[in-house]
C-alpha positions in Angstrom: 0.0 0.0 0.0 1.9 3.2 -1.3 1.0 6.8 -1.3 -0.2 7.6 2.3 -0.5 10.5 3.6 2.4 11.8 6.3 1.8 9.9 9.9 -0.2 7.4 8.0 1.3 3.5 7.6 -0.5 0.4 6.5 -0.2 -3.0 8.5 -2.6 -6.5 8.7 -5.6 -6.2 10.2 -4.6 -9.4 12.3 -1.6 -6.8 13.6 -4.7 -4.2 15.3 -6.7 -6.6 16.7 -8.0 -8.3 19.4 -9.2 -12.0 20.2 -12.5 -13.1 20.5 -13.8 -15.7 23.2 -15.7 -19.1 21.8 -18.3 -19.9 24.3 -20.8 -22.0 25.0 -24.7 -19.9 25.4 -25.2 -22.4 28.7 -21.8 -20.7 30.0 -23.7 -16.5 30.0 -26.0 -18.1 32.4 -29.3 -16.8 31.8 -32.2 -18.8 30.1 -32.2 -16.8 26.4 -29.7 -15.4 24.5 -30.2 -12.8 21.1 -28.3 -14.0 18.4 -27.0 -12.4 15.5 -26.4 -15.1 12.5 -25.9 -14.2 8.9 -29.6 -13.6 8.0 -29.7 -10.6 10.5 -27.8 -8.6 8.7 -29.3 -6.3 6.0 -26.2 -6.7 3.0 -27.7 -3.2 1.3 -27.1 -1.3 4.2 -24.2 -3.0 6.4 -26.8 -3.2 9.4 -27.8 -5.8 12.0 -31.2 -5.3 11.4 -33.0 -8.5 12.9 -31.9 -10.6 15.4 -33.8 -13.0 17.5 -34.1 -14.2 21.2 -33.1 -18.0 21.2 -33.2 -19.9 24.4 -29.9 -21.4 25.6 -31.9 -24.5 24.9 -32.4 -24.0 21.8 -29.2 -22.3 21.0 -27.9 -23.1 17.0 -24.4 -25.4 17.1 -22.6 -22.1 15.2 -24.7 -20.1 18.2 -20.4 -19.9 19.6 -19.1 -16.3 19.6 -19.4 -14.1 22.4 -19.5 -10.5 20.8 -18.8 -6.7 22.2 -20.1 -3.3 21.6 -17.9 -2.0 19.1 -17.0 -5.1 16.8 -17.8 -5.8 13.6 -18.9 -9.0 12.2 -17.9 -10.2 9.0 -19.9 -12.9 7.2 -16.7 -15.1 5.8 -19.8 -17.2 3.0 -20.3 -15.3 0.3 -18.6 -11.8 1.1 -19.7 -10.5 -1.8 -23.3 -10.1 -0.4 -21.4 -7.8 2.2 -23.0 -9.2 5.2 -21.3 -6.6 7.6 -22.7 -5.2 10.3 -21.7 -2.9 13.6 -22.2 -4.3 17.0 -24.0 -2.0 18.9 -24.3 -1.4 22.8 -27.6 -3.0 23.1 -25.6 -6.5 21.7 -22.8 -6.4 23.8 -22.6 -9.8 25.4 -24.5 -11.3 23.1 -23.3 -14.0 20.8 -22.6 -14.0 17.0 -23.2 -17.2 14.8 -19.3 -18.8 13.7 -20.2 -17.9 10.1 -18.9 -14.7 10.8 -15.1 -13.5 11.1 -15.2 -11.2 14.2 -13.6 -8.1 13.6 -12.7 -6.4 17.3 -9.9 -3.5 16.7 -7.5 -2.9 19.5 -6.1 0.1 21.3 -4.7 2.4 17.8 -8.1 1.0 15.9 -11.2 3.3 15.7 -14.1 0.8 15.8 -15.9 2.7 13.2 -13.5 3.4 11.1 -12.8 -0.4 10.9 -16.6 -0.9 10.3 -16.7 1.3 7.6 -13.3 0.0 5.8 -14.7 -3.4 6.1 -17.1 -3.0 3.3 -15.0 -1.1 1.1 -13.6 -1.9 -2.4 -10.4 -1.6 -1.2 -10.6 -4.0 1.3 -13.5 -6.4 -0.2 -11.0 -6.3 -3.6 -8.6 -8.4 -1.4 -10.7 -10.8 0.8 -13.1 -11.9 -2.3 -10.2 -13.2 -4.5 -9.4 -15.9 -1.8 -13.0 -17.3 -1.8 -13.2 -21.3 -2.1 -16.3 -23.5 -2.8 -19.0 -23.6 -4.9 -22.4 -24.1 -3.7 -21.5 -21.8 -0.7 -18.4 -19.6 -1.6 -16.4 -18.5 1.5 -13.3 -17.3 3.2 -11.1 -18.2 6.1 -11.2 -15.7 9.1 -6.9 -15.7 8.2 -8.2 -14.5 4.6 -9.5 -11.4 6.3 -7.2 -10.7 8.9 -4.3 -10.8 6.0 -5.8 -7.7 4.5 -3.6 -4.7 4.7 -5.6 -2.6 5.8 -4.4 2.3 5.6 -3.8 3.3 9.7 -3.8 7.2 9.7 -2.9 8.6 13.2 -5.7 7.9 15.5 -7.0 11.3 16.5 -7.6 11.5 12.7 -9.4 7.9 12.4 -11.6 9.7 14.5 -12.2 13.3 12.1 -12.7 11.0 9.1 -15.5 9.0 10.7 -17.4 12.2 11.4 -16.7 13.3 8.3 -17.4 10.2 6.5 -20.9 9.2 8.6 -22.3 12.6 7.8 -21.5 12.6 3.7 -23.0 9.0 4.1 -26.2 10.3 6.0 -26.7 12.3 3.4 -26.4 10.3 0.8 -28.6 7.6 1.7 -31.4 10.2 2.5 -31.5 11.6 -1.2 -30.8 7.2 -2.1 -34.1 6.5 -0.1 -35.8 9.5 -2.0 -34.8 8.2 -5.1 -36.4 4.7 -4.2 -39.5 6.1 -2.8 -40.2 8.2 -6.5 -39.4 4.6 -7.9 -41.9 2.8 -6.3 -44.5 6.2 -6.5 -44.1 5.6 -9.8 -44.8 2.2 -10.0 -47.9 2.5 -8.4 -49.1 5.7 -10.5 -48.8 2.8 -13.7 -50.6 1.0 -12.0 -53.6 3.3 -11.5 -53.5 4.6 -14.6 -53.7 0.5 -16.0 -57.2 0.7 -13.7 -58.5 3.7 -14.8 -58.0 2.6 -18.3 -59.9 -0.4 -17.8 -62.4 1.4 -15.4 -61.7 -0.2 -12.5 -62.3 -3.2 -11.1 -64.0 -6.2 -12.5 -67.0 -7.3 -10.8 -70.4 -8.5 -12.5 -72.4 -5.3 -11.1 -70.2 -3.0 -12.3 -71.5 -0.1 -14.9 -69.5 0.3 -18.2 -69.7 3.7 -20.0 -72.3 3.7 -23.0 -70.8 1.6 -25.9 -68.7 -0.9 -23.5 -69.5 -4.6 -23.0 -68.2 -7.2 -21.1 -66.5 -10.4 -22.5 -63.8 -12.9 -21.5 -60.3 -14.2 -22.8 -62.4 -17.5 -23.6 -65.1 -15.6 -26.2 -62.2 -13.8 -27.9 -59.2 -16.1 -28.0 -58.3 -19.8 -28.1 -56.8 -20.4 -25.0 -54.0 -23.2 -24.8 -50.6 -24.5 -23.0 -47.3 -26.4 -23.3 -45.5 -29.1 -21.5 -41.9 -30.4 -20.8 -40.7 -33.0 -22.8 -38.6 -36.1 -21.3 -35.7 -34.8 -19.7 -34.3 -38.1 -20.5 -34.6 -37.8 -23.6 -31.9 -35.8 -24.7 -32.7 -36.2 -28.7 -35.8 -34.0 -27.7 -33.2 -31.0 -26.5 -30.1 -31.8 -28.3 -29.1 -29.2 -30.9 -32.7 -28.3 -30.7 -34.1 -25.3 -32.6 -37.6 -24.2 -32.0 -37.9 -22.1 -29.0 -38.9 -23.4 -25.9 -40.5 -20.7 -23.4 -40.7 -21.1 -19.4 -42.7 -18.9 -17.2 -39.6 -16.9 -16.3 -39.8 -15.5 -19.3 -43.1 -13.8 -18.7 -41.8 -11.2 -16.6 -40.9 -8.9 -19.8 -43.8 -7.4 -21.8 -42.7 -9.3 -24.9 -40.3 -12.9 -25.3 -37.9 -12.3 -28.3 -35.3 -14.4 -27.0 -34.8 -17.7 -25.2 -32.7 -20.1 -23.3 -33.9 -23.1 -23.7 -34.6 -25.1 -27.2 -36.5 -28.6 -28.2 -36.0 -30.1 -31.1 -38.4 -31.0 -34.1 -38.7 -34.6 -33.1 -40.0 -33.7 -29.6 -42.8 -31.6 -31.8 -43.6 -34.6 -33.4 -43.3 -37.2 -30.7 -45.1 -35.1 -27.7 -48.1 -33.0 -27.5 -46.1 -29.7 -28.0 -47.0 -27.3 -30.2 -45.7 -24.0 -31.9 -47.9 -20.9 -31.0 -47.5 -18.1 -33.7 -45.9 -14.7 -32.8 -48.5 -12.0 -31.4 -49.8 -14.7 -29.3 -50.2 -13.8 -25.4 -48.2 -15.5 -23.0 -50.1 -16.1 -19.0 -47.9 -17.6 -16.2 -50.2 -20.2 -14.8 -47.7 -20.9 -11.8 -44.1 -19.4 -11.0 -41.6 -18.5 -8.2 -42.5 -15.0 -6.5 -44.3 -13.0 -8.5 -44.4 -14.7 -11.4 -47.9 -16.2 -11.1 -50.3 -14.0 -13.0 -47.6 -12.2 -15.3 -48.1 -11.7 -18.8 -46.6 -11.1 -21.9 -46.8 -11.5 -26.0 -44.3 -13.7 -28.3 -41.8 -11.7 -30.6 -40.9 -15.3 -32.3 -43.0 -18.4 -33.1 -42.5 -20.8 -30.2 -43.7 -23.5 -27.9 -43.9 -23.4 -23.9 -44.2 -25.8 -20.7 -47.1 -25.9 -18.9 -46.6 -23.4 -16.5 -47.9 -21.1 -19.4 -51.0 -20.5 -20.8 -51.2 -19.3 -24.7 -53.9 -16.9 -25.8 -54.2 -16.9 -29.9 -57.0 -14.3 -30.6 -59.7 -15.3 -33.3 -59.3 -13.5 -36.4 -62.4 -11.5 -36.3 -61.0 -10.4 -32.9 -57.5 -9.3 -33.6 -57.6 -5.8 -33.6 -58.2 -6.7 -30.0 -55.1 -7.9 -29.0 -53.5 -4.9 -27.6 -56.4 -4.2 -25.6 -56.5 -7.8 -24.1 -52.7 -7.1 -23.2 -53.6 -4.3 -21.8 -56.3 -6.0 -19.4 -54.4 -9.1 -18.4 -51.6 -7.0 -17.3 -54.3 -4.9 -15.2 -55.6 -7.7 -14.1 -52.6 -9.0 -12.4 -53.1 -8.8 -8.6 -57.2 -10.5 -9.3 -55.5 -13.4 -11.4 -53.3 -13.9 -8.5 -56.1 -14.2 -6.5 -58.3 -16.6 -8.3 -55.7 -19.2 -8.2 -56.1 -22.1 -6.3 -54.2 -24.7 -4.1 -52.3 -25.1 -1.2 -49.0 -24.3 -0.4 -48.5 -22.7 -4.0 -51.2 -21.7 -5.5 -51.6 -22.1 -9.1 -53.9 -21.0 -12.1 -55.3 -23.4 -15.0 -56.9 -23.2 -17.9 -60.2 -22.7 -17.2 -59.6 -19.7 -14.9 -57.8 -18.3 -17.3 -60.8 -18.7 -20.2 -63.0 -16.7 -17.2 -61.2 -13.8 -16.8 -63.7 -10.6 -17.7 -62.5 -8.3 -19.9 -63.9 -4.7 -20.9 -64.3 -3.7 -24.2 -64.9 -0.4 -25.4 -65.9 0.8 -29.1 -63.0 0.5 -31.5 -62.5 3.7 -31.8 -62.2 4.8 -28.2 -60.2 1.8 -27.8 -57.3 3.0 -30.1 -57.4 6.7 -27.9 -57.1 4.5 -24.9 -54.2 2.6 -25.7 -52.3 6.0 -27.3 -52.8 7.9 -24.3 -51.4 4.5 -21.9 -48.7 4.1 -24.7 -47.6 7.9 -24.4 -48.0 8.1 -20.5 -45.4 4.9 -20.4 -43.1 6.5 -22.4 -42.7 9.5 -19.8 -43.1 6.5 -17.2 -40.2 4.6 -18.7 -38.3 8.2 -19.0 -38.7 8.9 -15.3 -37.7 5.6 -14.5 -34.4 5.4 -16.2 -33.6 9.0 -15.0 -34.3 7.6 -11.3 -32.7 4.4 -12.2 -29.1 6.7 -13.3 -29.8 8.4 -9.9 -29.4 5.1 -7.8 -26.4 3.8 -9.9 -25.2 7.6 -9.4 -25.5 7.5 -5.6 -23.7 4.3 -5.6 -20.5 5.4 -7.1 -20.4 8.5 -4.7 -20.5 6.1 -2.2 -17.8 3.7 -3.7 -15.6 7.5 -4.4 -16.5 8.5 -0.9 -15.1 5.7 1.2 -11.7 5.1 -1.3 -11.2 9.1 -0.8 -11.8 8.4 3.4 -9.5 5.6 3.3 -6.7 7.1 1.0 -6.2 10.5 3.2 -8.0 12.9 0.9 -11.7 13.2 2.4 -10.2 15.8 5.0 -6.9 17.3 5.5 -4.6 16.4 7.8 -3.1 17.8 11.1 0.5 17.9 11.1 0.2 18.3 14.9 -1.2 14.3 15.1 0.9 11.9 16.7 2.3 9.6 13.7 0.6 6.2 14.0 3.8 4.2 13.8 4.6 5.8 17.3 1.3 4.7 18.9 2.0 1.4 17.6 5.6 1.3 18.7 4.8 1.9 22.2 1.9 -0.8 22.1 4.5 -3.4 21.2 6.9 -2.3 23.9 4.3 -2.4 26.4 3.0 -6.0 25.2 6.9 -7.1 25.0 7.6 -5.7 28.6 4.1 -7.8 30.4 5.3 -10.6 28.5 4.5 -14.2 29.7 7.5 -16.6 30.1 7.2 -19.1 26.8 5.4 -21.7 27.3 4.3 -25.3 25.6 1.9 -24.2 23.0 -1.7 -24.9 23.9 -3.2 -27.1 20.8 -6.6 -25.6 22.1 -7.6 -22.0 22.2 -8.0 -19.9 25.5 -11.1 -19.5 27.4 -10.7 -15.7 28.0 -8.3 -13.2 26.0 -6.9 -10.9 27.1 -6.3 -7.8 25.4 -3.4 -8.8 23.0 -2.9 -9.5 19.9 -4.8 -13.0 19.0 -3.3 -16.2 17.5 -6.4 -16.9 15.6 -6.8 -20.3 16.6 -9.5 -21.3 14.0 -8.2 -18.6 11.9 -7.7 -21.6 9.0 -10.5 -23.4 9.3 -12.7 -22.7 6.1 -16.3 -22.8 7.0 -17.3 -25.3 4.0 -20.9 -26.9 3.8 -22.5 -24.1 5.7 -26.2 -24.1 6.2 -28.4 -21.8 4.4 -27.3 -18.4 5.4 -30.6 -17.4 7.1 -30.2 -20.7 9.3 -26.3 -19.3 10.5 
């Protein structure tokens, strides 16, 4: 690390800081215990946002890591989600699931400062490269400790944390804005989908002179797909005739694909190949999924999450209207679904659902007034969308300026950093032990001195889910 600033020097984290105690929850002595594990942490905003009471009981095997105001905890799976979060007074002597490297900085450390350098580029560039595993990437707590890590005089550790936490502040106030218009926005398409449609759809409801009621069943042929053999890989092999899954509904049109069948699985199953223009329902999907819709760029067949809706010919001019209703009608299709656990829609629910037709002619000023207000819609969103990405690099140029001596200027009259650390090593060096046999197990209590790391190699492969750390 080159290019500090005067007073500044660099070293290992491992160098500043302190040990941390493995205990067992029976050993605190009262009945519960909160605990913070790796789904308490909100990765977006390097917070400890949701941490439970477990009894000692009940306490997880990981439950091991007795944890201070002031640390911060590290999730070593999957650093790039930036599981970081600050241990606040309200958690001191608590204790912190083993899936997390325990940063606790010693005397010449400011615990914030080390909080906020922890989720850095400049420190995350060096910890992520050193990730092992697939299903679970992770690092060793020695991974992290080995990052060198800039250690300006203390007194200014302290200047650039104010500094630093109030150019943050801001920032994430006029972040939260931004994501506030976002989902405004959302919701004003919404409406305006509605109020096209005049409102909800109910059997009482009033239409406008000239409107009448029909459903996707009366103006469409209404179909699906299925999945051919897995088995049988001559159905997929070098295939060539689009194959569509309800992932794909989540765009307003499918022009592309991942997946391909080949002409002898058209010929040997019941699949068939729906014609561009037709509509595209998800019958049943992960999250939201369920109730999507869209419309084929490209002639294709589908599995039977989907439902395919080919207008009759006297009925295509329709087409862009029933878009336009099937998309309104989202959230109801969502709730007509039936079944358990997952809910799903079929056929014949889909053949049901009501849609409002006006005349021809005040259906074409319809759609041009939706079409023109999406435009600005998509305008806005884009802007708004530049203003997140914005924000983020401000951050990114905040804390590489922070860390790099140049969000604040210095004061000459600061004790150089390399002093404070000299005299910690002379006093450590003059309370010196007498050597002893090397324990092959770690202490019970540490002091305050510079840790071994006892389990600093262990890499913590075939974790559990993260939210069950």
């Amino acid at each position: 690390m080159t290019d500090l600033p005067p007073g500044w020097t660099s070293v290992r984290l491992g160098e500043v800081s302190l040990s941390v105690e493995k205990i067992e929850p029976k050993e605190l002595g009262r009945p519960n215990f909160r605990y913070v594990d790796i789904g308490s942490i909100d990765g977006g905003r390097q917070l400890i946002a949701n941490v439970e009471s477990v009894a000692v009981e009940d306490a997880p095997s990981r439950a091991r890591q007795l944890i201070k105001s002031g640390d911060t905890v590290f999730s070593t799976v999957r650093p790039y989600l930036k599981k970081i979060g600050y241990v606040s007074d309200e958690l001191d002597g608590e204790i912190a699931s083993t899936g997390f490297c325990v940063l606790r900085p010693d005397s010449c450390l400011n615990s914030r400062y080390l909080f906020h350098l922890s989720y850095s580029s400049g420190f995350l560039d060096q910890v992520l490269p050193k990730q092992r595993g697939v299903s679970y990437p992770a690092v060793r707590p020695v991974d992290v400790f080995d990052v060198e890590i800039p250690l300006p005089p203390l007194a200014e550790q302290g200047r650039i944390v104010v500094a630093l936490e109030g150019d943050l502040s801001r920032l994430d106030f006029g972040i939260e804005a931004v994501k506030k218009s976002r989902e405004r926005l959302r919701l004003w398409t919404n409406a305006l989908l509605s109020q096209a449609l005049q409102g909800s759809y109910h059997e009482a409801d009033e239409l406008p002179s000239g409107w009448e009621w029909s459903t996707v069943g009366d103006l469409a042929d209404v179909g699906t797909g299925m999945t051919p053999l897995r088995s049988r890989q001559d159905y997929y092999a070098d295939g060539i005739i689009p194959w569509v899954t309800s992932a794909l509904v989540n765009k307003p049109f499918i022009g592309e694909v991942q997946q391909y069948v080949t002409e002898k699985a058209i010929e040997e199953t019941s699949l068939k190949i729906w014609p561009k223009g037709t509509l595209v329902v998800a019958m049943y999907g992960e999250g939201k999924t369920r109730g999507r819709s869209s419309e084929l760029l490209i002639d294709a067949t589908m599995n039977q999450a989907c439902a395919a809706i080919v207008l009759k010919s006297h009925y295509e001019n329709r087409r862009p209207w029933v878009k336009l209703a099937l998309e309104a009608n989202y959230s109801r299709m969502r709730r007509l679904a039936s079944g358990g656990v997952q809910p799903n829609l079929n056929l014949s629910l889909v053949r049901s659902i009501r849609i409002p037709l006006p005349p021809p002619a005040e259906q074409g000023r319809i759609l041009q007034d939706v079409n023109e207000a999406r435009s600005r819609q998509a305008r806005l969103n884009q802007a708004l969308v530049l203003a997140e990405i914005r924000g983020a690099k401000l951050r990114d140029s905040l804390l590489r300026d922070a860390f790099a001596g140049r969000l604040l200027p210095q004061d000459p009259t600061d004790e150089p950093v390399s002093e404070l650390l000299a005299q910690i090593k002379a006093e450590q060096t003059s309370q010196a032990k007498p050597k002893r046999t090397r324990r092959t197990t770690p202490k019970e209590s540490p002091s305050a001195t510079r840790t071994e790391w006892p389990d600093a190699g262990r890499t913590p492969v075939n974790y559990e889910q993260e939210e069950l750390l």
